[in-house]
C-alpha positions in Angstrom: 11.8 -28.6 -21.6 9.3 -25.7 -23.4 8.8 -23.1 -20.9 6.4 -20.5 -21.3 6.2 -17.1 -19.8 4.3 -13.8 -19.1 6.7 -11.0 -21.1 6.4 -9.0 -17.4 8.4 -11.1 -15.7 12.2 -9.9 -15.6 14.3 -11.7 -16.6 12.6 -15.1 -16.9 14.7 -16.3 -19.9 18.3 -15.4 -18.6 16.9 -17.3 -15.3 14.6 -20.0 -16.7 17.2 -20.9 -19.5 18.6 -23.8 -17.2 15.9 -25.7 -17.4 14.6 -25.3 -20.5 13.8 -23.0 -24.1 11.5 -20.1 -22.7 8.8 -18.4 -25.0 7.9 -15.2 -23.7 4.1 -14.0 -24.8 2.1 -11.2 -23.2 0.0 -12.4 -20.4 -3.3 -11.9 -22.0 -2.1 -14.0 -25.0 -0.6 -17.0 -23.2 -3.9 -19.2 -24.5 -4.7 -23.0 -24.6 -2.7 -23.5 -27.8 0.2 -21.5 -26.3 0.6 -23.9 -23.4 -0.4 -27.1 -25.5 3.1 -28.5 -25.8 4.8 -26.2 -22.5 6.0 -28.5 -19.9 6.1 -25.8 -17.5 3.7 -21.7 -17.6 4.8 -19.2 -15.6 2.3 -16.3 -15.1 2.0 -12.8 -13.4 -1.8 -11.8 -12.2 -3.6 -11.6 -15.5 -3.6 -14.7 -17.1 -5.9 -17.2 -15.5 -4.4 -20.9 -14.9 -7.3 -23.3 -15.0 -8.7 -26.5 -16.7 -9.7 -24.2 -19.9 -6.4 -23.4 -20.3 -4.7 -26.6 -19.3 -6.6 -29.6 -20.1 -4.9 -31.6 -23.3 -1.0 -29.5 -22.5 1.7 -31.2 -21.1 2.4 -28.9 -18.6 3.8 -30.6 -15.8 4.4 -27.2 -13.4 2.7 -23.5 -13.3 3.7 -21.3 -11.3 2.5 -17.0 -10.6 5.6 -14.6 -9.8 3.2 -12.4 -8.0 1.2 -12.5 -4.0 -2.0 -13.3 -4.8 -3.7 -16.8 -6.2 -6.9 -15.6 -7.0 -6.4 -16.2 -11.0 -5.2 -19.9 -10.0 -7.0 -23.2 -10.2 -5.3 -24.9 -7.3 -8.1 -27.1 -6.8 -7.9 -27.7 -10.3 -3.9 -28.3 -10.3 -4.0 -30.5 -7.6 -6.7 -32.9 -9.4 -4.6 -32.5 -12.6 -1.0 -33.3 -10.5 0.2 -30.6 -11.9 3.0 -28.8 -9.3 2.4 -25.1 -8.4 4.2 -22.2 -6.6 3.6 -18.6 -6.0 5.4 -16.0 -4.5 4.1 -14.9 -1.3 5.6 -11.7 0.2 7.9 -11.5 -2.7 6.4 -7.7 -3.3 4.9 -7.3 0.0 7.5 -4.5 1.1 7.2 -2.4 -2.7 3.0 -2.6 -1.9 4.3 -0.6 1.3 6.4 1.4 -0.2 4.0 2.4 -2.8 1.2 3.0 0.8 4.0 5.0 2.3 4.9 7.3 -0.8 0.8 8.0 -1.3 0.4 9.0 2.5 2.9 11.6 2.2 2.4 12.9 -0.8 -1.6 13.5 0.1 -0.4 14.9 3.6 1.5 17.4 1.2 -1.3 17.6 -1.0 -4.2 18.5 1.6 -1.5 19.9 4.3 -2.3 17.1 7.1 0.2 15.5 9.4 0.2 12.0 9.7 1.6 12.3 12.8 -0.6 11.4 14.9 -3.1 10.1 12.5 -4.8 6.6 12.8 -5.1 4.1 9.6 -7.0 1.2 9.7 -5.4 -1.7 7.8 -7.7 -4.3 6.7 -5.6 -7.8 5.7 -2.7 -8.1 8.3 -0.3 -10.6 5.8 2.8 -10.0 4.2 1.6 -6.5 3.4 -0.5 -5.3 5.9 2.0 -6.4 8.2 4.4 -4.2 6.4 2.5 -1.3 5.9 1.6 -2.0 10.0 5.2 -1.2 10.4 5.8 1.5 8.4 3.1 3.9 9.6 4.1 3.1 13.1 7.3 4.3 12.3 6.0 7.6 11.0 4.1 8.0 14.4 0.7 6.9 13.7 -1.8 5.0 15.2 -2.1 1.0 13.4 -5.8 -0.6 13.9 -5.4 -3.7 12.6 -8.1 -6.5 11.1 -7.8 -9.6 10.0 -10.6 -12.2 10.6 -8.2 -15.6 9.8 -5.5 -14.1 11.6 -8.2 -13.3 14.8 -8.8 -16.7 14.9 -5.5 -18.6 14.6 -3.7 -16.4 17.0 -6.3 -15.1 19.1 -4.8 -12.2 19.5 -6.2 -8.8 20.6 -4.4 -6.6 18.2 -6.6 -7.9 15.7 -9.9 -5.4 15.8 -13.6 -5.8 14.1 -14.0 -4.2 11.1 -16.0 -1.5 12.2 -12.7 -0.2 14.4 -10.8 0.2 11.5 -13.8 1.6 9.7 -13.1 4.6 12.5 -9.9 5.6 11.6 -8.5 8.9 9.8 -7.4 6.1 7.0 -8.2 2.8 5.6 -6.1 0.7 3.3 -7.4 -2.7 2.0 -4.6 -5.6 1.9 -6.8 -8.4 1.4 -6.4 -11.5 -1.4 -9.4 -11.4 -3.4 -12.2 -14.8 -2.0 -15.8 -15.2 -3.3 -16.3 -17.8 -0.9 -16.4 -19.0 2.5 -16.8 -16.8 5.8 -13.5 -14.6 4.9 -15.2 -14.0 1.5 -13.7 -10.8 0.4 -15.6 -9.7 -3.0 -17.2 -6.4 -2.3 -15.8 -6.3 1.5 -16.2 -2.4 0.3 -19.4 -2.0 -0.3 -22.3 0.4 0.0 -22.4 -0.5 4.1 -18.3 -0.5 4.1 -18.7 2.8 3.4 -21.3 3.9 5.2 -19.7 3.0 8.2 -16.5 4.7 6.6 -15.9 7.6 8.9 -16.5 10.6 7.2 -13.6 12.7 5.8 -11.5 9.2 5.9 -9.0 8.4 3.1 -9.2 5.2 1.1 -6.6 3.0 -0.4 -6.8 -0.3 -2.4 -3.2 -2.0 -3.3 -5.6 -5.3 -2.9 -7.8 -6.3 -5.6 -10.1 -4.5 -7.8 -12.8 -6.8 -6.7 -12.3 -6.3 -3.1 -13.8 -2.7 -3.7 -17.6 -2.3 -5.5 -16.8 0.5 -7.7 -20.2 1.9 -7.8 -20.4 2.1 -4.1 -17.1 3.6 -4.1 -18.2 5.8 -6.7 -21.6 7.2 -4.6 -19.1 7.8 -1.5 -17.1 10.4 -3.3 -20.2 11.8 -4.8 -21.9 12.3 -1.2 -18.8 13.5 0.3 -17.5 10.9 2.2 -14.1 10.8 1.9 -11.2 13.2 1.9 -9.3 11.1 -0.1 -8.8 8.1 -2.7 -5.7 6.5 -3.8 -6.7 3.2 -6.4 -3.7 1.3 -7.6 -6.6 -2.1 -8.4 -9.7 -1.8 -10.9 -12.6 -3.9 -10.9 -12.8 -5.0 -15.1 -9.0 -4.5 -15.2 -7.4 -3.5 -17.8 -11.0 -1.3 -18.5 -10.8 0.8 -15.2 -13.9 3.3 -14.8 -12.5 6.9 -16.5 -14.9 8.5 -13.7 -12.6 6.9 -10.8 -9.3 7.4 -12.9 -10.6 11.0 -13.3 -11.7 11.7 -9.9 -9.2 9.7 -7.2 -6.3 11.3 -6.1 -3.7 9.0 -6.7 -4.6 6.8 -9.8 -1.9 3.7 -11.0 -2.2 1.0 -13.3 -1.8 -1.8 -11.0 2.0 -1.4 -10.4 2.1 -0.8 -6.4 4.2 -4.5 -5.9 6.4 -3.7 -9.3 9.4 -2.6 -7.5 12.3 -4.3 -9.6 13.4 -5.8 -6.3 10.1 -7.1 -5.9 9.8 -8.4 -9.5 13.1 -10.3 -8.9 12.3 -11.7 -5.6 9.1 -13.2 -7.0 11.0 -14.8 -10.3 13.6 -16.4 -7.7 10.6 -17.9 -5.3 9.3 -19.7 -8.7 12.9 -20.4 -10.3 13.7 -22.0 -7.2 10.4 -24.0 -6.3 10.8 -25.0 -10.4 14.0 -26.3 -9.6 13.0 -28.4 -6.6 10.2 -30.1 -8.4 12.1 -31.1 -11.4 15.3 -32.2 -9.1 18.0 -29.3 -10.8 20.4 -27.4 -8.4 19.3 -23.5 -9.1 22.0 -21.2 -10.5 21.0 -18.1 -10.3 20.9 -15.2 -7.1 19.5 -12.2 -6.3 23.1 -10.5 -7.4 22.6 -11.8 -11.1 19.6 -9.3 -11.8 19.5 -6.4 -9.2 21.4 -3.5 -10.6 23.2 -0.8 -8.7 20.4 1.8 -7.3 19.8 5.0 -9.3 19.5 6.8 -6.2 22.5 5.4 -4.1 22.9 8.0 -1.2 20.9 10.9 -0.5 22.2 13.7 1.8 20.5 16.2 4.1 21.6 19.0 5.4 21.5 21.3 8.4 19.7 23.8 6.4 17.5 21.9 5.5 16.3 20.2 8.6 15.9 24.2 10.3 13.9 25.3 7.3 11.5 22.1 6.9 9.4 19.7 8.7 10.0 16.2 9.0 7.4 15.0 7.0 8.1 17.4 4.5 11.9 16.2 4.4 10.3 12.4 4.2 8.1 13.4 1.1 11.3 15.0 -0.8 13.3 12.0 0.1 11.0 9.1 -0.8 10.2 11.4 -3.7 13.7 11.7 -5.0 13.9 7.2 -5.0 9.9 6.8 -5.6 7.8 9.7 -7.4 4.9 8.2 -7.1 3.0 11.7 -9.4 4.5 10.1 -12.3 3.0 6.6 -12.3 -0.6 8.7 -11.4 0.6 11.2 -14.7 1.2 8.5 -16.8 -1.9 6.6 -15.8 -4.6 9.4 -16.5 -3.1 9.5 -20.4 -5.6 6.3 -20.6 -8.3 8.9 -20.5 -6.6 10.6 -23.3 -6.6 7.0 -25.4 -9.9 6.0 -27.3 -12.4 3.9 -25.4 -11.0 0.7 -27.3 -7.8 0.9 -27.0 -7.6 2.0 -22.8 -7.5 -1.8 -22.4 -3.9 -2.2 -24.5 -2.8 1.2 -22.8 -3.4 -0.2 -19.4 -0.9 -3.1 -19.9 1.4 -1.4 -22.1 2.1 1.0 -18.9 2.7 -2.3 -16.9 4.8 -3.9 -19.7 6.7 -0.8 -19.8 7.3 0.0 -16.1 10.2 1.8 -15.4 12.8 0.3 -13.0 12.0 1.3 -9.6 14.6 0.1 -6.2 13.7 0.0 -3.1 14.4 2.3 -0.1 16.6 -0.3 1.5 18.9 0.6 -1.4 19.6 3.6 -0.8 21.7 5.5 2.3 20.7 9.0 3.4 23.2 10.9 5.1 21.9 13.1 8.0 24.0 15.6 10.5 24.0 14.8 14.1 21.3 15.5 15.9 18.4 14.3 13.9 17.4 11.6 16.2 13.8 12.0 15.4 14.2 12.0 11.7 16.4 8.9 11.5 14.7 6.9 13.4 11.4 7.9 10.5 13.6 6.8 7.7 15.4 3.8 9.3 11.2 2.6 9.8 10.1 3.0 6.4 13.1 1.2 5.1 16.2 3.5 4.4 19.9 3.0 5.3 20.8 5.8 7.7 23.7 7.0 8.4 25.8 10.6 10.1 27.9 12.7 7.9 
């Protein structure tokens, strides 16, 4: 079988090569001539899987590495018979990570405790659940919304909109709809954020399109909020210099690009590719995940007299996930000529550098630091007593 493949998956030709010959392409390249004579095309977010791309290939299976669906046909694959698979929740927990690593670093920034603080976390799924955990950990107050989730469950835990809209922060983890009564384009809009309490602190990890820029835009300019953290773009990979320029944490779309993440959603299709064309897998997590960069991390006594807990957070999620860097590296597209910003966006995606996940790493605290132990072990570290 021909296999073809977005170049950003990890991987995919050591893992795919027991099905088939894989031709890797960037994901803005994989076209209708690409696929023509592919039995199976497996994509990340960019490239979109529909009958324009499709109709006349021999593609028998497509599958997306990545969460969300929103640049998939699946009306369209159905119709055609054409098998799919995504990879729900394979990068949920990196998304939270990347949530986690931005809260403490603008706590350090603008010298605010989140302790105490209350986040309002729009999209309860994979990762809102996730982030849901991790904040509680660090002490703060969830408010959670999700109008699907309301109304399968009928649970109370599930607030309206304008609850969250009240909190001290608000982080969108929605999948991007145009349609229907969850429709989610431009859920943050002019009224979003006028109902936006003021001083608040915005984060999108969704989708660009979730967010309408310009409204976005007039917030900042009037003062509205205390804060901005983008990862998403409306007219990726073009994101508006003014926002890049002006937000406080800027990234090129990399918040679920852990490695461990990027694995776990190459698995999720490997293995659903294997199931639809009958072929026993071969291949586990342990045949890609290297040993962590950052495999123990030790604080001291010292330490713990002369600093606060958030402050010994920061340093340590710093030390596996400096989250500066990915914003340094992303404002050099202001640096790049108008044209180009669109090849420099994905090049910084293409060339990601490998980043683990706290669960791979063990810090080592004295006896005694309860309090702090319990922080870490919630956001997702090993913890252990030295």
């Amino acid at each position: 079988m021909k296999i073809v493949a977005d170049q950003n998956i990890p991987f995919v030709k050591e893992c795919f090569a027991s099905l088939g010959e894989v031709w890797v392409y960037p994901g803005r390249q994989i076209t209708s001539q690409t696929v023509r004579d592919a039995d199976i095309l497996l994509v990340r977010s960019i490239t979109p899987v529909n009958e324009a791309l499709l109709a006349g290939s021999r593609v028998k299976f497509a599958a997306t590495a990545t969460i969300g669906t929103d640049h998939v046909d699946t009306a369209y694959l159905e119709r055609a018979g054409i098998g799919f698979a995504s990879a729900p929740g394979s990068n949920a927990n990196s998304v939270a990570e990347y949530v986690t690593a931005a809260l403490l670093l603008l706590g350090r920034k603008y010298r605010f405790t989140l302790e105490g603080k209350s986040i309002g976390i729009i999209g309860a799924g994979n990762v809102g659940s996730r982030v849901d955990i991790k904040c509680r950990a660090l002490g703060m107050k969830t408010v959670l919304n999700d109008p699907p989730l309301a109304r399968c469950t009928a649970d109370p835990k599930y607030r309206p909109l304008e609850e969250t809209l009240a909190c001290d922060i608000v982080t969108l983890h929605t999948p991007l709809t145009k349609e229907g009564p969850d429709r989610t384009f431009h859920l943050a809009d002019e009224t979003f954020f006028s109902l936006l309490k003021k001083g608040a602190v915005f984060i999108n990890t969704a989708r660009g399109a979730v967010m309408d820029s310009e409204a976005l835009k007039k917030a900042m300019k009037a003062g509205k909020t205390a804060g901005v953290v983008l990862d998403v773009w409306e007219n990726e990979p073009a994101p508006d210099p003014w926002l890049v320029r002006s937000v406080d944490i800027s990234t090129p779309h990399i918040a679920g690009y852990s490695f461990d993440g990027k694995v776990n959603g190459l698995l999720m299709i490997y293995r659903a590719a294997c199931a639809f064309f009958k072929v026993p897998p071969q291949h586990t997590e342990q045949d890609f995940l290297p040993p962590p960069a950052v495999a123990e991390i030790q604080i001291t006594n010292e330490q713990i007299q002369s600093m606060s807990e958030e402050a010994l957070l920061h340093e340590t999620v710093q030390q596996v996930y400096p989250i500066g860097r990915d914003d340094f590296n992303m404002r050099e597209i202001l640096q790049v000529p108008e044209p180009q910003r669109g090849a420099f966006f994905d090049q910084l995606r293409k060339d990601y550098p490998v980043r683990r996940e706290f669960q791979n790493t063990v810090v080592k605290l004295p006896g005694g630091a309860a309090s702090l132990a319990g922080k870490l072990a919630g956001i997702g570290f090993q913890v252990s007593k030295w």
